[in-house]
C-alpha positions as CSV (number, residue, x, y, z in Angstrom):
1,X,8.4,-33.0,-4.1
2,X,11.0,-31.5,-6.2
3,X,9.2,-30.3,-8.5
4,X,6.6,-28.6,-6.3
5,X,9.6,-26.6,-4.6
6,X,10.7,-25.4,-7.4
7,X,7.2,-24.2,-8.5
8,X,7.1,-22.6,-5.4
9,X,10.3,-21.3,-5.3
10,X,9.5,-19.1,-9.0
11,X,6.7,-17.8,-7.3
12,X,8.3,-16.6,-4.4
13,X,10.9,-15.3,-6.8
14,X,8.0,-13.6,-9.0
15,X,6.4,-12.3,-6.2
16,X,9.8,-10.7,-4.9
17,X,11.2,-9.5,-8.0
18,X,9.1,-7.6,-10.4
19,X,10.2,-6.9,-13.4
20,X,12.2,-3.5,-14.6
21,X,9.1,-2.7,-17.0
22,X,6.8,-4.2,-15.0
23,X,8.4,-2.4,-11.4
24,X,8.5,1.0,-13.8
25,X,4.6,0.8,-14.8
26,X,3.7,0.3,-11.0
27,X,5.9,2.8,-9.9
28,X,3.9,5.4,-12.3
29,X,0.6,4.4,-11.4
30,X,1.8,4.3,-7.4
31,X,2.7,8.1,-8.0
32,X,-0.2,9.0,-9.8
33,X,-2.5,7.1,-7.2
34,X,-0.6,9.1,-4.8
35,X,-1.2,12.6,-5.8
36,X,-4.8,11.8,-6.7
37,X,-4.9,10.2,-2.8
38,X,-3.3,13.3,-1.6
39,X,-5.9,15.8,-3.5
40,X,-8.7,13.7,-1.8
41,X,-7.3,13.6,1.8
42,X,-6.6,17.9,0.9
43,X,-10.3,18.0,0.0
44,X,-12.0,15.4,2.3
45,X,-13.3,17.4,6.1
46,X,-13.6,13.7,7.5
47,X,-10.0,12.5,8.4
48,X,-11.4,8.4,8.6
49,X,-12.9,8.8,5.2
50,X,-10.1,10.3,3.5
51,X,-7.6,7.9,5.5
52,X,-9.8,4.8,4.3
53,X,-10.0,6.2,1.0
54,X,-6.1,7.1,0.5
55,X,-5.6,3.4,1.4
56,X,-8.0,1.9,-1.0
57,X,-6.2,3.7,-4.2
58,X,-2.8,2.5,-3.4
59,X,-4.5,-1.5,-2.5
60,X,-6.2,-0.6,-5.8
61,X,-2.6,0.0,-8.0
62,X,-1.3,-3.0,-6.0
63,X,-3.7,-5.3,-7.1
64,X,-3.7,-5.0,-10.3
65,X,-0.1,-5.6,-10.1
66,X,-0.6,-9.0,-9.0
67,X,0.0,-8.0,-5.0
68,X,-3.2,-8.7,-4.2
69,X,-4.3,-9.2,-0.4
70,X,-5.3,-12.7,0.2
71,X,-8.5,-13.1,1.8
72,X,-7.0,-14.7,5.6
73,X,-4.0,-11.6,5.7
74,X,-4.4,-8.8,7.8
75,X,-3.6,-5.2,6.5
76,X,-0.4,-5.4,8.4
77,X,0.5,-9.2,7.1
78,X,-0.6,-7.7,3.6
79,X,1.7,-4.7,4.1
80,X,4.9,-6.3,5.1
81,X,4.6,-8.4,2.4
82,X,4.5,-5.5,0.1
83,X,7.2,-4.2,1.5
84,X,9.7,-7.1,0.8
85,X,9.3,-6.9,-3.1
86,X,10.6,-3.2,-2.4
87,X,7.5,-1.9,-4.2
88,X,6.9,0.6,-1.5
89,X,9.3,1.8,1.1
90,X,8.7,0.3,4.5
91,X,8.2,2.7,7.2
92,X,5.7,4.8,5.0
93,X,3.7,1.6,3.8
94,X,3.7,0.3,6.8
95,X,2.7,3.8,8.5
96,X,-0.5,3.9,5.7
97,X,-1.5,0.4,7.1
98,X,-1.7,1.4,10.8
99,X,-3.6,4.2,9.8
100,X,-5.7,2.6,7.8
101,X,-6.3,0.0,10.7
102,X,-7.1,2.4,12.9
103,X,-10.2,4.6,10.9
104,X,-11.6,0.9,9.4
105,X,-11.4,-1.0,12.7
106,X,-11.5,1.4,15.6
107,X,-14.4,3.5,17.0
108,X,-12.1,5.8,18.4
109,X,-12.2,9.3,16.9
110,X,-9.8,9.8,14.0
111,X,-8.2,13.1,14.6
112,X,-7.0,15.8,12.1
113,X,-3.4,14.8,12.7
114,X,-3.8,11.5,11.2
115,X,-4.9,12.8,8.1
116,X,-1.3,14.9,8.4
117,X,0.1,11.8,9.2
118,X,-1.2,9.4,6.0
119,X,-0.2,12.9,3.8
120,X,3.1,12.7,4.9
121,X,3.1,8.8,4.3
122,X,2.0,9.4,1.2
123,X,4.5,12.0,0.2
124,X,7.5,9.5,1.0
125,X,5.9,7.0,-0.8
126,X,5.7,9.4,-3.9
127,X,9.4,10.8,-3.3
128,X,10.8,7.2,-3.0
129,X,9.7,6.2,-6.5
């Protein structure tokens, strides 16, 4: 029983605290994932597409990270977990999510002002790395 706390104890830690090098490289390709996100959601007329799409890109960097989503945890589960490691800063990941819950899930119209919304989330997210 020891043995298997420990195990999952270095996982937890491994999952909490990337590495300098390996925090720097995903910091870089957050930011580029970023500004390529934020030239889409510039260019895209539909507001649901280019809030599902912005989403996608940064899940995208995050999994090949090694923060992948596990296939029971909901966006927002997925998010907060993201969150902890400090990869991302809270209120803007966590802002992304909601939007991103809101043009996969809903059939309620996604207005214009979430797209200004998930551009702004994005911009924090750029000027906190």
């Amino acid at each position: 029983a020891t043995i298997a706390i420990v195990i999952h104890m270095r996982h937890r830690q491994a999952e909490t605290e990337p590495e300098p090098e390996a925090a720097a490289l995903l910091a870089e390709e957050v930011r580029d994932a970023v500004e390529l996100s934020l030239d889409d959601l510039a260019a895209e007329a539909d507001p649901r597409r280019a809030v599902l799409a912005a989403y996608a890109n940064l899940e995208s960097v995050l999994a090949r990270h090694g923060f992948v989503r596990k296939p029971a945890e909901t966006p927002q589960e997925f998010g907060r977990r993201i969150t902890t490691t400090g990869a991302l800063p809270t209120d803007a990941m966590l802002g992304m999510t909601r939007l991103f819950e809101l043009a996969r899930y809903s059939e309620h119209t996604i207005l214009g002002t979430m797209k200004a919304d998930a551009i702004a989330a994005l911009i924090t997210i750029r000027e906190a790395l």
